[in-house]
N, C-alpha and C positions, 0 to 999 in steps of 0.2 A: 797637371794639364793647363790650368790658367795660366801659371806661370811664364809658359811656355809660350802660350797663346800674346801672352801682353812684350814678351820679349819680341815678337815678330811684329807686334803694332809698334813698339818707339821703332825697331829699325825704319820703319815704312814713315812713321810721322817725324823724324828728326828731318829725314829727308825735305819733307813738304812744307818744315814750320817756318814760317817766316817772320820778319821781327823785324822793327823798325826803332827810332827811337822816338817814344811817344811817351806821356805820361798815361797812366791807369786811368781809368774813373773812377772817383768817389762812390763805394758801395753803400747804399742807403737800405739800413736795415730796418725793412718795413712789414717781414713776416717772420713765422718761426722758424725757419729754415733759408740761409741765404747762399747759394751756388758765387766762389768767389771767383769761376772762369770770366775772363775779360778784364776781370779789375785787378791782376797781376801781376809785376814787375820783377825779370828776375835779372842777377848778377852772378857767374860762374866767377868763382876764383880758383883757376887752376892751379894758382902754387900755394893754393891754402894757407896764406900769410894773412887777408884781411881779417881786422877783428870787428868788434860792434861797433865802434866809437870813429873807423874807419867808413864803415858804409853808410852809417846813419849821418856823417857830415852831409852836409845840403853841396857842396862840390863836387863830390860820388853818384851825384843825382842822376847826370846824364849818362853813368855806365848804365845803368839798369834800362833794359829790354823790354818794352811791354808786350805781352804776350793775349791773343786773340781769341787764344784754346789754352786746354788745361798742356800743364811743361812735359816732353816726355823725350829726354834727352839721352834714354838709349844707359849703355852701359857706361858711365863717365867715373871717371877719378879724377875729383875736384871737389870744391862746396861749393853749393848752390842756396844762394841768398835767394831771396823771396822779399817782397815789399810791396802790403799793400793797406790802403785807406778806407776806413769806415766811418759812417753817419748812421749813430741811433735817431732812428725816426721816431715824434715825438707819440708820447703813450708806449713807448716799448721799454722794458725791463733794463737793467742796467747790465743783467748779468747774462753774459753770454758765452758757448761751448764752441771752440773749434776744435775741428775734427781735421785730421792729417792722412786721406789714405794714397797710399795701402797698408797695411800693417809691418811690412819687411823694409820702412824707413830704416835703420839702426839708429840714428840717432836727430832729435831732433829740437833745437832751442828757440821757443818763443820769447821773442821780445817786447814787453807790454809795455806802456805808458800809465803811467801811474797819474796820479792826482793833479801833482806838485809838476808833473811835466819829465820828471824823470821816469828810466827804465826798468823793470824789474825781469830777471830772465827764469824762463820754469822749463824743465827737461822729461822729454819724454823718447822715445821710440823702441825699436825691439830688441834692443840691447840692455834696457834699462829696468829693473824689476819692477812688478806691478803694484808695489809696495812705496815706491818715489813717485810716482804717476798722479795727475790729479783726481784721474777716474781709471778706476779697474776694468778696463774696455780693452777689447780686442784691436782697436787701431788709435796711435796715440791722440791723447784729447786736452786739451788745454782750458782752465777755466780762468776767464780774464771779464771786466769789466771796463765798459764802455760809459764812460761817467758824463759826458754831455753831448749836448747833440752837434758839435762843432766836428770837424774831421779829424783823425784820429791815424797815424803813421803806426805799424805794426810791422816786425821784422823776424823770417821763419829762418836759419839757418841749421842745411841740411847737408849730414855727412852718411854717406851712404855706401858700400860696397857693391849692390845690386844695380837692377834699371832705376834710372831719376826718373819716376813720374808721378808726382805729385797732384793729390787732390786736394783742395782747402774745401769746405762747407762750416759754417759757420748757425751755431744755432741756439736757440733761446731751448732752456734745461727740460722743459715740459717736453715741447715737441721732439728732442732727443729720445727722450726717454717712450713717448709715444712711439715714435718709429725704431727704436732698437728693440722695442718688448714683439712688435712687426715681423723685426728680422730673426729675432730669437725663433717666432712660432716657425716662418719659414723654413728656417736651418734645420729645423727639429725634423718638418717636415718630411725634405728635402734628405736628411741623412738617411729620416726613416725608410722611405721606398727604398733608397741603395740597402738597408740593412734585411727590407724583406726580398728583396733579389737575393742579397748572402744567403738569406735561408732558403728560398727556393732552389739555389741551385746547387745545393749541399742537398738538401732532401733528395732532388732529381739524382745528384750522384751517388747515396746511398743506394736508390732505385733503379738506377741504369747500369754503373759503376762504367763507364769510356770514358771517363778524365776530362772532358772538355767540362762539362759543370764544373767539376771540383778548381777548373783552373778561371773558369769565368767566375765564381765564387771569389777568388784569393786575388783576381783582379780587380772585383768590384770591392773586396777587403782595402786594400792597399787604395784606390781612389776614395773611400770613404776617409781614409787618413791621411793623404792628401787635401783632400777639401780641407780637415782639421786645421791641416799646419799652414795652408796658402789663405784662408780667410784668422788667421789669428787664434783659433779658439784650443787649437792646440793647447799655445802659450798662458792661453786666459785661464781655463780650467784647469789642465795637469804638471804645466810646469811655472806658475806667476810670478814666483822667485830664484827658476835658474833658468835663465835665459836661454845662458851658454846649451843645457841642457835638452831646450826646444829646439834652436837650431837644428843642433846635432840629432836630435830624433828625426826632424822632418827632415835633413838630409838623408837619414840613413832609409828612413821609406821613399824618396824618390830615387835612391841605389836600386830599391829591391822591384820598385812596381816598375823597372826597365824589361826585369827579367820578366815578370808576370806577366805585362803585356806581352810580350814576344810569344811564350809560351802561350798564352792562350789563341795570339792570332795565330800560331800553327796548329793547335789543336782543331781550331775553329774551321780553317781552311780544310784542313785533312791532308796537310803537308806531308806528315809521315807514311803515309799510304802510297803518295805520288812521288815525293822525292825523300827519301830517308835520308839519305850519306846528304844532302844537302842541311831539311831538318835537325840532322846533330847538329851539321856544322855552325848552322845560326844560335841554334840554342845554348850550345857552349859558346861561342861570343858574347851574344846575353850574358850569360853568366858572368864569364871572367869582366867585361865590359860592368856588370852589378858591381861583382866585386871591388873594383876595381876602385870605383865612386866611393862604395862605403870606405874603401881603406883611406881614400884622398878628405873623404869627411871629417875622419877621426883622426887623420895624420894631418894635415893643413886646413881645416875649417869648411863651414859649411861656405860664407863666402866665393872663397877662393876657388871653392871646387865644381860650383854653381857655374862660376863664370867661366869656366872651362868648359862645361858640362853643356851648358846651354850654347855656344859657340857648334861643339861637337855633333848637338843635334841638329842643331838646324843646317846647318853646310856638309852634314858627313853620314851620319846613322840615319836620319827623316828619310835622304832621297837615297841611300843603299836598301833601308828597308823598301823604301814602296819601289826601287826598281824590281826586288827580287820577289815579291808579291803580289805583284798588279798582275801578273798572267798567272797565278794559281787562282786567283780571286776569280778574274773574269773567267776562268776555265772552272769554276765553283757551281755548284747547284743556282737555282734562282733565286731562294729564299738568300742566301750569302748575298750572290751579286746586288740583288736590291737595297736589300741592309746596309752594304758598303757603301752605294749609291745614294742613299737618302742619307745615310748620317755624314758624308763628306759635304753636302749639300748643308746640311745644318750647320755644320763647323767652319768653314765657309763663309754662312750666314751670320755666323755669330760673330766673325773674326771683322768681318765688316762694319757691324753693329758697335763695336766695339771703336774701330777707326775713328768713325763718324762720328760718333760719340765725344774721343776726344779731342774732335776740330771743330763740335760745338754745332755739329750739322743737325742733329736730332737732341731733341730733350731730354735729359736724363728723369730715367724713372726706372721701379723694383725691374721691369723686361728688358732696358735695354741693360742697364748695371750689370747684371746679371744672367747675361745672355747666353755667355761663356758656362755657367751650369747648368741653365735650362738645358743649352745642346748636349752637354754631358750626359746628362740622366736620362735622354730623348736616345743620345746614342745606345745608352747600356740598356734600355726600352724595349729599342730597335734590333737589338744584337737578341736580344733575349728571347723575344718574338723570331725570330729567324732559327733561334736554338731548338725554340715548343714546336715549330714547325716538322723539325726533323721528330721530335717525340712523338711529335700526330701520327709521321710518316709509319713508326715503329708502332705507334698502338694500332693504327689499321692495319698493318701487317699481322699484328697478335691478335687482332679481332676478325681477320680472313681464317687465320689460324683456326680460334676459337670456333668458329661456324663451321669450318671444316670438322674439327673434333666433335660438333654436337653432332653433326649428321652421324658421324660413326659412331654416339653414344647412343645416339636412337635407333640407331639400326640395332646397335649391338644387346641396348635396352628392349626392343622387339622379342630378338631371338633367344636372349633369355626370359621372357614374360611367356613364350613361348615353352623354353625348358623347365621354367618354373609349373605352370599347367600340368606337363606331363611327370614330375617331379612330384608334385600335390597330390595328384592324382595316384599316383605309387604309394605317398606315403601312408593319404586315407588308405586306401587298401590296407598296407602294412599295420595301420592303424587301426581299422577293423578286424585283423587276426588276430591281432596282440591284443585286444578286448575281448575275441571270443575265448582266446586261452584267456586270459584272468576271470572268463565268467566263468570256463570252466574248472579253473583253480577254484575259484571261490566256494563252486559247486561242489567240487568235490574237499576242499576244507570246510564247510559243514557238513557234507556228509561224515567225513572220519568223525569230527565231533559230536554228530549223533550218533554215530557207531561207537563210541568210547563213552558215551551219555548211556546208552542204551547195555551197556556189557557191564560197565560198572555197576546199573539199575540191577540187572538180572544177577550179577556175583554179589548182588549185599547179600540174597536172601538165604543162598547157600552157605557164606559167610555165617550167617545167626542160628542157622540150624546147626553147623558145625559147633560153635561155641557156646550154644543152649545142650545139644549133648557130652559136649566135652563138661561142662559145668554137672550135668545130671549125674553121669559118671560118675565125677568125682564125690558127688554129695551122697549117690548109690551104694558103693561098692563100701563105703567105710571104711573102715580101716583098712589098710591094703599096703602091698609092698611099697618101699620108697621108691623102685623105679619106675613101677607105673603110673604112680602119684605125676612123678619126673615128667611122664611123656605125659600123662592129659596135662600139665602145666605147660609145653612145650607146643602143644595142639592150640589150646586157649589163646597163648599169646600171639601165633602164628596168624592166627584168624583175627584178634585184634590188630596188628599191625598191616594185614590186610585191609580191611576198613578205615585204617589211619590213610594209608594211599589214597585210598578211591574217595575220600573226602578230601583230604587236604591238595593233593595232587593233581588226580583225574578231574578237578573241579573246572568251571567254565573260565572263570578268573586265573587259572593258573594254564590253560591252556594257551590265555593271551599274553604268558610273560616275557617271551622272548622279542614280541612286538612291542609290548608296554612296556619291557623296561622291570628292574626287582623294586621292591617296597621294602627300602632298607629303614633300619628303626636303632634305637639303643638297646643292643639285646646282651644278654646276661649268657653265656657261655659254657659254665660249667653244668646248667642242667643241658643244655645239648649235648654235650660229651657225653653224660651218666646214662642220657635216651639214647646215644648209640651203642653203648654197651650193654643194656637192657636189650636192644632188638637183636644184637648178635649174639648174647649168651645162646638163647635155643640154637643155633645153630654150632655152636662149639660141641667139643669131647676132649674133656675134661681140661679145654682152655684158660689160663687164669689172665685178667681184664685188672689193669693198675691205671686208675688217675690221679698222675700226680696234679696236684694243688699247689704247690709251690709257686709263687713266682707265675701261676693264672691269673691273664685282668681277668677283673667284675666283669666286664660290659668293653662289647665293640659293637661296629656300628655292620651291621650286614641286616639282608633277609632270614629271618630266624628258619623258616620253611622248608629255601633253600639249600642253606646252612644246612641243617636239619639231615636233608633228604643226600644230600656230598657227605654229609661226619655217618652215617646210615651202612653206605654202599663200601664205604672207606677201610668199616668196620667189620663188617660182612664179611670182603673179600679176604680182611686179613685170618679171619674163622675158615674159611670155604678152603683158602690154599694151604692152608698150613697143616700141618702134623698135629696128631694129637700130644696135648700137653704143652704146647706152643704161649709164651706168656706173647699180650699184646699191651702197649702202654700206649696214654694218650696224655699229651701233654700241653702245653700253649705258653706263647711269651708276647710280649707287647715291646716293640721296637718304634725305631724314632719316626718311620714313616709308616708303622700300620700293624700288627698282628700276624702271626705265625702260627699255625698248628700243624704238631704233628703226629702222625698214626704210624707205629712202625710195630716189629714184631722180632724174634729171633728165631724165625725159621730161616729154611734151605735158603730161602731170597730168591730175588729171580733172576736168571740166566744172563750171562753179558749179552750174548747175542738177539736177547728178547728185547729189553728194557727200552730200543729204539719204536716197540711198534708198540706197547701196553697202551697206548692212549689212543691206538687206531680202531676204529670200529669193525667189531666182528671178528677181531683177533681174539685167539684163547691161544694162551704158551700151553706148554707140554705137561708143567703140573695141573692145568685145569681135567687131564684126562679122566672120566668118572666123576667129574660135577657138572650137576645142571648150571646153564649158562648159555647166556647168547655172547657173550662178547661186546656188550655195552656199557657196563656200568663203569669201567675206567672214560670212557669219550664221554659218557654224557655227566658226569662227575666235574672234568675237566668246564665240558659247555659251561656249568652252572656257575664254576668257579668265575670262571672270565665274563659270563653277564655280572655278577656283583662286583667284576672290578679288578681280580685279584690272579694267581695264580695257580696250577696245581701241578707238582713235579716229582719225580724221584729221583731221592737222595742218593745220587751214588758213592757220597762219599761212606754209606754204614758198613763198616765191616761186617758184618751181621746182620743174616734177615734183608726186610728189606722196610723203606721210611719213605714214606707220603707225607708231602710238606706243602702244607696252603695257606697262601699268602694272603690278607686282606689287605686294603689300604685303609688309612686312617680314616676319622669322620672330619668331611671338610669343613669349610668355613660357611658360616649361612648364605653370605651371596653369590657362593659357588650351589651350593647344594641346593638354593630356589632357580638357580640357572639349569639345574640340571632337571628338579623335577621342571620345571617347565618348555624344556626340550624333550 
């Protein structure tokens, strides 16, 4: 955009400068900073034949032009001599800085006066790497010395492909350095606000997602890289040693920010909404029009393509654009039309500032120098504001919205504070029955427990009398047949193993086990076997009862009780169903995940078609006919199994008889088995 801007001031000031033939004045360098407008003399050689030793004869004297304002002779192909005279004023330093802007000189040769009276020549401009240069600065800089205070002839020859408009300033090394450390904070500045615009309106477009941020973002991208390459610093920081390289960069971003600007003024306007088929049509010009530059950048120079480009805007794309967008603009919301309104009025402003400036009308300082950015930043300020407006427009929308949704979340929060009442209300209720039934669960699971407290109380004492006579008996009769012997021995134990129940069993603690859980321990096996074939002999005729030992663990880890009371019933039944003379074997093995036992026998076995219900409760198969029996001791057998953890099945695979097979699992690991007892 500067660019652009300073092309349109030489056309306007070549016109108006006037030139006589006058000699310069004598600059008297009396401060640290010396403006050399007014005291400069120039000489155009159009057929670029003259050398040093041509202009600097005192003959050539009267070619040169003295000039009123700083030179700004527009697009020219030719060189442009320069000539002009200094007086160090006395007490000032000897060494002094000239400064050459603008930066996009290409080339440029200072001619000093040395000591002895002769020349010495030093080469800078933006062709030149930053590495031949006297100082590593963004516009070339010359360091020369002013060795008495007598006048002093100094000669700038300037070869240039762009606008000729040359600035000289002249300054002592302090005060350079004082005010470039000025412009450095500036530029930092200055980049910085366009970098937080980049991110505001990249967050806006993650948040909104309409495209107008994402393309006001990648236009304020593209002018942030512009500024880079149009004040120098491009060059200075990322390319000091390929020149060629900067050009060609900065061309190729003023290819691409054609397109970007277009694009975002159509987005901005709301182009494609009102005229679409128009919309493409511009925006694919843009394009091919981008393209078109970058190809002529990289195919013929940045130069070259420059001066064609800048031609093209100004007499051809400026006023096609603004014919075909001045009445989408003013047919735009308000916020647009003002925005447009006020930042054409700044740019404008600035464009004038600038004129004035260089015919010497106004004093140069940091605002008016710099005028041309100030209005930049003012415009992307101005745009932005104008953007946030429409985002207002969208959050009061979402915020009518929103109010509207509270009322219907209050309403609707109401009527359910409302259903919840009557809700609560159902469920205490529901809540209150479901308490009465558990009081009277409760009540009635202490009663059964005193009912079984109180039944167990009252059968010990018949228990003791039964076994105090069966004992008396035996000690009575004396000697006496072995079969009666037989049955008071059969009495005796019947009535001991009753008493084992109603102690070990019917107890309060074993009432609570299916609640609490078994009290598994390391128990020893083989005498639980030997006790269940002690309780089943009385019940046998003339059954024989085999424990093999082979290949039995020691110890597995169960409720011995339990255990106990499952190897018991196990036992029992295989006595109760079977035939007389029926052998029953018990056995046991230890496997990789836990223990096995098994009770089997070689009777009739039990029926195919039974063997699905044996574990149902209250079921008796058809051999139970003529034994006492409720039909429990398979279901609650099984219960007991599956509280300790484990299994209880029949083998169908026994050819013979029939095999009860119970499975334990291993004993765990301790921080499994304190997780368990403490569950």
């Amino acid at each position: 955009m500067p660019a652009a801007l300073r092309l349109l001031l030489s056309l306007l000031m070549w016109t108006l400068l006037t030139a006589g033939v006058a000699s310069a004045q004598v600059l008297s360098l009396d401060h640290g900073r010396e403006d050399l407008q007014g005291h400069v003399s120039v000489l155009i050689d159009a057929g670029k034949s003259l050398k040093f030793r041509d202009v600097s004869d005192p003959v050539q004297r009267p070619r040169f032009t003295h000039l009123d304002s700083d030179l700004n002779a527009g697009l020219l192909d030719a060189t442009v001599w320069l000539r002009f005279e200094v007086r160090r004023a006395p007490g000032r330093d000897q060494e002094w800085w000239l400064e050459v802007q603008p930066n996009t000189i290409e080339h440029a040769v200072l001619y000093i006066p040395d000591f002895d009276g002769s020349y010495s020549a030093r080469v800078s401009g933006s062709t030149v790497p930053f590495a031949q240069r006297d100082l590593r600065y963004r516009n070339p800089v010359f360091k020369l010395h002013v060795w008495g205070t007598r006048p002093q002839v100094l000669y700038l020859k300037i070869k240039t492909r762009g606008t000729v408009a040359p600035r000289l300033t002249l300054w002592q090394p302090a005060a350079f350095l004082e005010a470039a450390g000025r412009e450095q904070l500036a530029f930092g500045l200055y980049l910085g606000a366009y970098a937080m615009l980049v991110l505001a309106s990249f967050w806006f477009e993650l948040a909104l997602r309409d495209g107008v941020y994402r393309s006001f973002g990648v236009c304020l991208l593209t002018c942030m890289l512009l500024t880079l390459g149009d004040t120098g610093l491009l060059s200075q920081y990322v390319f000091p040693e390929q020149p060629h390289l900067a050009r060609t960069a900065f061309g190729l971003v003023i290819a691409f920010s054609l397109y970007a600007c277009v694009d975002f003024l159509l987005r901005f306007l709301g182009m494609s909404r009102r005229y679409p088929r128009l919309t493409r049509w511009y925006a694919g010009a843009a394009a091919l029009l981008s393209a078109l530059a970058a190809a002529g950048v990289l195919i013929f120079g940045y130069a070259e393509t420059m001066r064609v480009l800048s031609v093209a805007l100004t007499f051809c794309i400026a006023p096609v654009a603004f014919a075909l967008l001045v009445k989408p603009a003013l047919d735009s919301t308000q916020e647009i039309r003002y925005a447009l309104l006020v930042t054409g009025v700044l740019m404008f402003l600035s464009l004038m500032v600038q004129f004035l400036l260089r015919l010497g009308y106004i004093e140069r300082n940091w605002v008016s120098e710099y005028s041309v950015f100030i209005a930049s930043l003012l415009f992307f300020l101005i745009v932005y504001y104008a953007m946030s407006r429409r985002y207002s427009a969208l959050r009061a929308a979402k915020q009518a919205a929103q109010r509207k949704l509270l009322e219907v979340s209050q309403q609707t929060e109401l009527y359910l504070e409302q259903q919840v009442t009557m809700r609560t209300e159902d469920l205490q209720r529901a809540m209150a029955t479901v308490e009465r039934a558990l009081e009277q669960e409760r009540a009635a699971y202490a009663e059964q427990r005193q009912f079984i407290a109180t039944v167990s109380h009252e059968l010990r004492t018949p228990l003791a009398v039964i076994d105090a006579t069966a004992q008396n008996l035996e000690r009575d009769i004396g000697p006496a047949p072995g079969k009666a012997l037989a049955r008071l021995e059969k009495i005796r134990q019947a009535s001991e193993r009753l008493s084992s129940l109603f102690d070990t069993y019917l107890s309060n603690n074993r009432l609570d086990v299916l609640s609490q859980g078994p009290m598994p321990t390391d128990t020893c096996l083989q005498p639980l076997l030997e006790d269940a074939i002690a309780a089943a002999q009385p019940l046998g005729d003339r059954h024989t009862f085999i424990l093999e030992k082979e290949g039995m663990p020691p110890g597995i880890w169960s409720d011995p009780d339990l255990l106990r009371l499952v190897l018991r019933t196990l036992a029992d039944n295989a006595v109760k169903y079977t035939p007389s003379g029926t052998t029953v074997r018990l056995r046991a093995a230890t496997l990789a995940d836990g223990w096995h036992i098994d009770i089997s026998d070689d009777g009739p076995g039990i029926p195919e078609d039974e063997r699905g219900r044996i574990f149902e409760r209250y079921f008796r198969g058809r051999s139970s006919s003529g034994n006492a029996g409720s039909g429990l001791g398979l279901a609650l057998a099984r219960q007991l199994v599956e509280t300790l953890g484990g299994t209880l099945r029949l083998d169908t695979e026994s050819r013979q008889g029939a095999t009860f097979r119970i499975w334990l699992p291993g004993k765990p690991a301790a921080g499994a088995a304190n997780e368990r007892r403490g569950s």
